[in-house]
TORVEXNU-827834 format. One record per atom (N, C-alpha, C): atom name; x, y, z; chain. Coordinates in nm, 3 decimals. Layout:
<atoms>
atome:CA, u:X, v:Y, w:Z, chaine:A
...
</atoms>
This chain:
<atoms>
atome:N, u:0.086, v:-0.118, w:0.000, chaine:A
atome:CA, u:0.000, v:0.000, w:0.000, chaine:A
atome:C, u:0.090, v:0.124, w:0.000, chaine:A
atome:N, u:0.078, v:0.234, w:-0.102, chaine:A
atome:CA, u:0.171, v:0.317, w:-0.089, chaine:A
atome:C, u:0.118, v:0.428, w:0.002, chaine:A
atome:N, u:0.180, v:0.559, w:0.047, chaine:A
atome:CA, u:0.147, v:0.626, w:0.154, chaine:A
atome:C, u:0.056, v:0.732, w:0.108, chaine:A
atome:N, u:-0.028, v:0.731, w:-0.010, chaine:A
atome:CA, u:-0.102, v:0.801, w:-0.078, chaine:A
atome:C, u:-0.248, v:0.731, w:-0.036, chaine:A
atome:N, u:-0.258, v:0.614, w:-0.042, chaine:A
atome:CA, u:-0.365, v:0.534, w:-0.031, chaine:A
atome:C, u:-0.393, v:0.471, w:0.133, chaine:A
atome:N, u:-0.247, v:0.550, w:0.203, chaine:A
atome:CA, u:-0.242, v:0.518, w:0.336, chaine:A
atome:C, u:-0.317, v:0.619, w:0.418, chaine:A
atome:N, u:-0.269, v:0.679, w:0.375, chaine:A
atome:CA, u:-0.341, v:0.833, w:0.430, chaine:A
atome:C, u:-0.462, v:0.884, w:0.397, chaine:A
atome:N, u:-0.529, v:0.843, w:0.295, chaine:A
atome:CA, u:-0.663, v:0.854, w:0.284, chaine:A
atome:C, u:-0.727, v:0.759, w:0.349, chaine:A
atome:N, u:-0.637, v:0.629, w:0.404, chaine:A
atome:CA, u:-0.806, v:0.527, w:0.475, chaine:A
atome:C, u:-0.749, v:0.598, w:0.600, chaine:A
atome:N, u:-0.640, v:0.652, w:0.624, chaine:A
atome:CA, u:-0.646, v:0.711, w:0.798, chaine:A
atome:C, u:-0.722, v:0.818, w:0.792, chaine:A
atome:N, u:-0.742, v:0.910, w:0.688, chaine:A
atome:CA, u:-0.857, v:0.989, w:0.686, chaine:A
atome:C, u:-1.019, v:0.916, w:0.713, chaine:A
atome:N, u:-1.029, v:0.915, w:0.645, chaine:A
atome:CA, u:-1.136, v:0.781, w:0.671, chaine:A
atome:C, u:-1.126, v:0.715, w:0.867, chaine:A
atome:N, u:-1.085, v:0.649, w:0.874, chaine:A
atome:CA, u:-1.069, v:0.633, w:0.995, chaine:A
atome:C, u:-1.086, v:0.721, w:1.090, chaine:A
atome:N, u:-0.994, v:0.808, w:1.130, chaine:A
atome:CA, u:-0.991, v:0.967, w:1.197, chaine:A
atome:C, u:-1.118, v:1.041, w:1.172, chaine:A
atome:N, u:-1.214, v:1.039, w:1.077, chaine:A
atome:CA, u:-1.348, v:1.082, w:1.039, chaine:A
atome:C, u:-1.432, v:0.977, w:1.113, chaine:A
atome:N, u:-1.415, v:0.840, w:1.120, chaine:A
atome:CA, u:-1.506, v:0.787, w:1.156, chaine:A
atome:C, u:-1.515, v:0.777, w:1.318, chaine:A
atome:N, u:-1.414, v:0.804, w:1.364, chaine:A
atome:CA, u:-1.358, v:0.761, w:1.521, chaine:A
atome:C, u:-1.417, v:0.904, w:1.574, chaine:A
atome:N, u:-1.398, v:0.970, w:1.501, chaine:A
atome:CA, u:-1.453, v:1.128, w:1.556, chaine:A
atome:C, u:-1.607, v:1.096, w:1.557, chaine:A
atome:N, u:-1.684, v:1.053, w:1.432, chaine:A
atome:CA, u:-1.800, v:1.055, w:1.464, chaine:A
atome:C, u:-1.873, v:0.962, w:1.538, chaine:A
atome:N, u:-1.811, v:0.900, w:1.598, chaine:A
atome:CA, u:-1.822, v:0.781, w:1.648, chaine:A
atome:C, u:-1.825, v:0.813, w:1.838, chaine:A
atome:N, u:-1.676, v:0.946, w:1.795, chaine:A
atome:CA, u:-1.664, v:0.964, w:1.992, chaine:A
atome:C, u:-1.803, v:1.048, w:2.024, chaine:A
atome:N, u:-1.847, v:1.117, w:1.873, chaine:A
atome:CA, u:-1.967, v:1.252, w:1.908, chaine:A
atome:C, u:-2.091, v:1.148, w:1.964, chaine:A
atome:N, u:-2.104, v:1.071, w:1.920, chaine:A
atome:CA, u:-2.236, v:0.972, w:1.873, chaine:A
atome:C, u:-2.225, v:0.912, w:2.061, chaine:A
atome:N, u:-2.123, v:0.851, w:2.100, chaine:A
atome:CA, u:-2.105, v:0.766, w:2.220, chaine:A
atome:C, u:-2.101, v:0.930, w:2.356, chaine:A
atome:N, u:-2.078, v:1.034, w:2.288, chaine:A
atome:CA, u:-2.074, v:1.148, w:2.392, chaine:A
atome:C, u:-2.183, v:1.233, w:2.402, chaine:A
atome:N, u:-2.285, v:1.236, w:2.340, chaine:A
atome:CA, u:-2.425, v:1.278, w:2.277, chaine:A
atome:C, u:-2.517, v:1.389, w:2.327, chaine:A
atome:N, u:-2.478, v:1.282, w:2.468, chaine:A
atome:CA, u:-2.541, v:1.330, w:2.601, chaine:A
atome:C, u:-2.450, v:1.485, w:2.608, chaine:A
atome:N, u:-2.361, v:1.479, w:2.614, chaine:A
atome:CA, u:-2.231, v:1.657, w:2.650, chaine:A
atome:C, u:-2.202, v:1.707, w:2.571, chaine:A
atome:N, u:-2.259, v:1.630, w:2.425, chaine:A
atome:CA, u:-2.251, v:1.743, w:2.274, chaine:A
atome:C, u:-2.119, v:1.724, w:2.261, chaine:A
atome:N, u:-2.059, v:1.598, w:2.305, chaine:A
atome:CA, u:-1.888, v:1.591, w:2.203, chaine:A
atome:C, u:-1.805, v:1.604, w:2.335, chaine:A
atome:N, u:-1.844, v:1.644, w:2.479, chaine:A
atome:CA, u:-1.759, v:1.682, w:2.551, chaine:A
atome:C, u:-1.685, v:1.589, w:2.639, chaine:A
atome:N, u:-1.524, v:1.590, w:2.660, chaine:A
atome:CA, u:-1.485, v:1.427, w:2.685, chaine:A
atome:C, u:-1.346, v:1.491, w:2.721, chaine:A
atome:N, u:-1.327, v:1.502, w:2.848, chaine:A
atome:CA, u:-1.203, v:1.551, w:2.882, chaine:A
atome:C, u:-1.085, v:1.438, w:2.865, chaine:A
atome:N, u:-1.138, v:1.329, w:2.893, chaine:A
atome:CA, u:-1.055, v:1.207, w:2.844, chaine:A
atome:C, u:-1.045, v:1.217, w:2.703, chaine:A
atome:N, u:-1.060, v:1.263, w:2.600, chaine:A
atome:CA, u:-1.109, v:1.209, w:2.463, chaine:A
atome:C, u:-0.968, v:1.146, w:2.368, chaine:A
atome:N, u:-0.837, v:1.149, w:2.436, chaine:A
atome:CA, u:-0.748, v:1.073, w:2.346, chaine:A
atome:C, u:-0.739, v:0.904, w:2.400, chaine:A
atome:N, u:-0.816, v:0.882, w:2.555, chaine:A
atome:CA, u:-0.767, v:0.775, w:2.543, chaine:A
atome:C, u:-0.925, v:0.701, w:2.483, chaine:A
atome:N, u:-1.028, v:0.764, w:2.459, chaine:A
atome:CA, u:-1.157, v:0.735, w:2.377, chaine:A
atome:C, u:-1.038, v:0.657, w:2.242, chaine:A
atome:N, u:-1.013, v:0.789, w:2.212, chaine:A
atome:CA, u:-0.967, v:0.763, w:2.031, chaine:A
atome:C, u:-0.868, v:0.645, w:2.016, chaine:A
atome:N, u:-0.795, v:0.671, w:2.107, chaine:A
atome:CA, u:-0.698, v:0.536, w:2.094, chaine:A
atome:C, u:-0.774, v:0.400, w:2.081, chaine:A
atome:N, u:-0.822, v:0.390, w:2.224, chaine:A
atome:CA, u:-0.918, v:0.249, w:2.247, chaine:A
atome:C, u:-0.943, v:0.213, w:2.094, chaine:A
atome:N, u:-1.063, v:0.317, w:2.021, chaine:A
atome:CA, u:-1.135, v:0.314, w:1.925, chaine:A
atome:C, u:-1.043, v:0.268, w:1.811, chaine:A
atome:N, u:-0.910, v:0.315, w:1.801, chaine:A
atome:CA, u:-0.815, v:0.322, w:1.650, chaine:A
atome:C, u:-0.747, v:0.156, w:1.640, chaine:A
atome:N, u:-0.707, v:0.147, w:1.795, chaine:A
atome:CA, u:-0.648, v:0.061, w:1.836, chaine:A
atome:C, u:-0.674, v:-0.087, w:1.781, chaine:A
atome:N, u:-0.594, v:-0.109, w:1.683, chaine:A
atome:CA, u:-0.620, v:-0.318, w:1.620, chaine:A
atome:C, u:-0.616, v:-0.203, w:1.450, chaine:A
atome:N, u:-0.707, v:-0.092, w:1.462, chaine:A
atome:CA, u:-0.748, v:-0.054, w:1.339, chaine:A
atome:C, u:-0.621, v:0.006, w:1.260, chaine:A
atome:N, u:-0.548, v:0.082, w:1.335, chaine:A
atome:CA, u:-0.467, v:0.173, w:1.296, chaine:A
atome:C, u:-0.299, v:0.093, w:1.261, chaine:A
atome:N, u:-0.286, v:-0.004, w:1.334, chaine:A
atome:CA, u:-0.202, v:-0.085, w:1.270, chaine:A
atome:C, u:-0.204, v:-0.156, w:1.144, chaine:A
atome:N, u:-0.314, v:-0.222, w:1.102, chaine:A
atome:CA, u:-0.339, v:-0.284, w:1.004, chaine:A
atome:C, u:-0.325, v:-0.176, w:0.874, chaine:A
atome:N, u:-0.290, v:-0.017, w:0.900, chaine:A
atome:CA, u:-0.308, v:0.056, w:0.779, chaine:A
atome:C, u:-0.171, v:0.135, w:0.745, chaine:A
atome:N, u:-0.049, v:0.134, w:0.879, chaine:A
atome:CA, u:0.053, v:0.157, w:0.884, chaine:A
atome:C, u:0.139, v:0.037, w:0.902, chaine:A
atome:N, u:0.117, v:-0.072, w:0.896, chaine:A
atome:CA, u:0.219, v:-0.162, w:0.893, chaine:A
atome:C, u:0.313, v:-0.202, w:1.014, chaine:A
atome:N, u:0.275, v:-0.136, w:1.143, chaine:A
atome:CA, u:0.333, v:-0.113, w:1.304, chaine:A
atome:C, u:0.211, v:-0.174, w:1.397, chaine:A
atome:N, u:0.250, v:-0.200, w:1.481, chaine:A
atome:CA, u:0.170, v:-0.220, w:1.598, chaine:A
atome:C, u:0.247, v:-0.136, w:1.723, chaine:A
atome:N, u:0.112, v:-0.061, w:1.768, chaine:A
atome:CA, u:0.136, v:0.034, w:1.853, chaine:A
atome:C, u:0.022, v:-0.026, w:1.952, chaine:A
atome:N, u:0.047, v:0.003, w:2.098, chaine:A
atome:CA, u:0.018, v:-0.006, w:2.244, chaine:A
atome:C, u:-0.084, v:0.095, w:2.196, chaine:A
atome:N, u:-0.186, v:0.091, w:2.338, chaine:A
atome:CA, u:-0.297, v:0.214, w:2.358, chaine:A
atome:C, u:-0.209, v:0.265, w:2.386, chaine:A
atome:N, u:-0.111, v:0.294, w:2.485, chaine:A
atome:CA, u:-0.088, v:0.375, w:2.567, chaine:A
atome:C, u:0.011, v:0.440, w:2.445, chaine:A
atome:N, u:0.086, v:0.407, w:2.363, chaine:A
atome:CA, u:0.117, v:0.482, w:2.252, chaine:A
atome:C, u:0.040, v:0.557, w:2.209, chaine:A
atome:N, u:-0.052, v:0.471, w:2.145, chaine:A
atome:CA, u:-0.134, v:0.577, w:2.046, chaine:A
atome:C, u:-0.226, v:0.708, w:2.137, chaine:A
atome:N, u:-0.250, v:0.697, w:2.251, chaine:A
atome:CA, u:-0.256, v:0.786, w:2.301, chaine:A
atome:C, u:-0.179, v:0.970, w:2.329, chaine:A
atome:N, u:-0.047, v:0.877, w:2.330, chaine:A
atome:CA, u:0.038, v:0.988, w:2.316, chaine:A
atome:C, u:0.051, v:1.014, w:2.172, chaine:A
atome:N, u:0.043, v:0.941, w:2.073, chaine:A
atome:CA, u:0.075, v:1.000, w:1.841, chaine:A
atome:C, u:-0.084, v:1.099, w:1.906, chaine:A
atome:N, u:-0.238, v:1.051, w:1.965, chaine:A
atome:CA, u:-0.321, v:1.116, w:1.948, chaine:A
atome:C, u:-0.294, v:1.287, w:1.998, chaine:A
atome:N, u:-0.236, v:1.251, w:2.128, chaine:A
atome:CA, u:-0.197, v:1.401, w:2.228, chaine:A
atome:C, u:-0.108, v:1.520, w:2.170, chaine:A
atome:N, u:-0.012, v:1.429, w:2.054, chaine:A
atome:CA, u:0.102, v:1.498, w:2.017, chaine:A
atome:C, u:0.093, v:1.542, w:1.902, chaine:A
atome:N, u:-0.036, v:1.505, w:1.784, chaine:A
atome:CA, u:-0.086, v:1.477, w:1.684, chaine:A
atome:C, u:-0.150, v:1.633, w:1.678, chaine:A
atome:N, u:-0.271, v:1.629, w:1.781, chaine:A
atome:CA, u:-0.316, v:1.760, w:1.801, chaine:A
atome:C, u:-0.226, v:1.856, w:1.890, chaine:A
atome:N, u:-0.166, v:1.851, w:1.961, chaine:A
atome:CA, u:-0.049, v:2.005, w:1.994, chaine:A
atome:C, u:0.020, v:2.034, w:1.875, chaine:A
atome:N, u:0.087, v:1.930, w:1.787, chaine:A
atome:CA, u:0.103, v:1.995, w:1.666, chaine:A
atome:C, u:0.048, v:2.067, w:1.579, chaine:A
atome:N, u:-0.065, v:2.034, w:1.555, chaine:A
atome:CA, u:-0.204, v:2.052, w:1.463, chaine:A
atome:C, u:-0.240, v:2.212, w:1.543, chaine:A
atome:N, u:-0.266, v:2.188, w:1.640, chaine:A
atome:CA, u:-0.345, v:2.342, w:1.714, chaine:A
atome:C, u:-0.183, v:2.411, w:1.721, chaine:A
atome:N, u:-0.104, v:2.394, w:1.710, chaine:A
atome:CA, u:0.025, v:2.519, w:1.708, chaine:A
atome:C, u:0.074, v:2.554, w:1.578, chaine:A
atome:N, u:0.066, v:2.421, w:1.447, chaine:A
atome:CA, u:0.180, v:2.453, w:1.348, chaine:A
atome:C, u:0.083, v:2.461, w:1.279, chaine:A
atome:N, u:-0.071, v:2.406, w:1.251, chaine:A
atome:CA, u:-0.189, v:2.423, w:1.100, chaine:A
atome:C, u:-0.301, v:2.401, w:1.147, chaine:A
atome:N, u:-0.304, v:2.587, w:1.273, chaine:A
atome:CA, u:-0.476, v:2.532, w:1.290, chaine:A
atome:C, u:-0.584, v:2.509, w:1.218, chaine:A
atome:N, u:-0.560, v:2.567, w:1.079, chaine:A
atome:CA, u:-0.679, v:2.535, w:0.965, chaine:A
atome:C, u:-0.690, v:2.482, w:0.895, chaine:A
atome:N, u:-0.577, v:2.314, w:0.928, chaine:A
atome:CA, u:-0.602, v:2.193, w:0.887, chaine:A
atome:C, u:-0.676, v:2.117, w:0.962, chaine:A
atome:N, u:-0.741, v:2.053, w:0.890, chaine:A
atome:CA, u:-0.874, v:1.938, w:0.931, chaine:A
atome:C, u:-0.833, v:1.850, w:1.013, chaine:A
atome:N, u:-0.844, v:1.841, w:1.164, chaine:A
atome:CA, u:-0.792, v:1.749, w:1.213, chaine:A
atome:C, u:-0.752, v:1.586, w:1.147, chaine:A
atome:N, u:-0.870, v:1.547, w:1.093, chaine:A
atome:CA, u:-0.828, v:1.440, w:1.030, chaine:A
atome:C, u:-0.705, v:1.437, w:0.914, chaine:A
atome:N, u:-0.697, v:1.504, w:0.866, chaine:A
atome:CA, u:-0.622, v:1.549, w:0.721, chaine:A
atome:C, u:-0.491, v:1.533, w:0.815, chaine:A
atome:N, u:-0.469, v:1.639, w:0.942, chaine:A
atome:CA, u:-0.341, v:1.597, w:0.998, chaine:A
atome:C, u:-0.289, v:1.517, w:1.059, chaine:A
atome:N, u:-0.397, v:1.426, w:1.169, chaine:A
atome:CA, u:-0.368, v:1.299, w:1.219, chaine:A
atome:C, u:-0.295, v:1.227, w:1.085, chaine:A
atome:N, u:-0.387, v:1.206, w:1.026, chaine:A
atome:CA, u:-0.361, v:1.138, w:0.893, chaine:A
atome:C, u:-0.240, v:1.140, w:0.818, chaine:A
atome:N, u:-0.154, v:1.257, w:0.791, chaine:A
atome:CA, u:-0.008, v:1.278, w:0.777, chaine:A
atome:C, u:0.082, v:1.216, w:0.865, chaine:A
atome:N, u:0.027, v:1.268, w:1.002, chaine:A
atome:CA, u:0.126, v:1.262, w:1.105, chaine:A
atome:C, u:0.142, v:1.119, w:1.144, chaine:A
atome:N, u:0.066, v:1.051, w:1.145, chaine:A
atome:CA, u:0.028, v:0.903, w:1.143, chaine:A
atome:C, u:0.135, v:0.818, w:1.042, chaine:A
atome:N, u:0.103, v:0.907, w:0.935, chaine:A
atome:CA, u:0.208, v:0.803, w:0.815, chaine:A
atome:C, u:0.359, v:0.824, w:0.848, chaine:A
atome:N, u:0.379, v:0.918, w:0.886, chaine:A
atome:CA, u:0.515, v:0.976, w:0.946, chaine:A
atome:C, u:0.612, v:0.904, w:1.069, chaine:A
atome:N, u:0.501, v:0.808, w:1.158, chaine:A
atome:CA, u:0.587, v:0.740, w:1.241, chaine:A
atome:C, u:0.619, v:0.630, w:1.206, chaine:A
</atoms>
């Protein structure tokens, strides 16, 4: 799989895990002070099978934590997913 076709199913993914945390958070309208170790749980089995690595929750927790401080400091008006999605192919 080359990293063109990688990064669009992590788009995909990262879109679905988002709508997925809104849907399971419903009740607080999205609100989830925990919400990276939500996303991990959720990515977790998934997100290996599309990068070729196997990563721990407790990893992917931190690519999620470190994913967005990048994102909200270096391209806030990239689509979160769009940048997980880079940053993802990158490790």
């Amino acid at each position: 799989m080359n990293q063109i076709n990688v990064e669009e199913k992590l788009k995909v993914l990262f879109n679905e895990t988002g709508q997925a945390h809104h849907q399971a958070f419903l009740e607080t309208d999205g609100e989830d002070p925990e919400w990276p170790l939500w996303y991990a749980g959720y990515i977790h089995g998934k997100v290996d099978c599309l990068v070729a690595k196997r990563f721990t929750k407790s990893q992917l927790v931190y690519m999620v934590i470190d994913a967005e401080n990048e994102r909200s400091h270096n391209a806030p008006e990239t689509s979160w997913p769009d940048f997980y999605a880079q940053y993802f192919t990158k490790q």
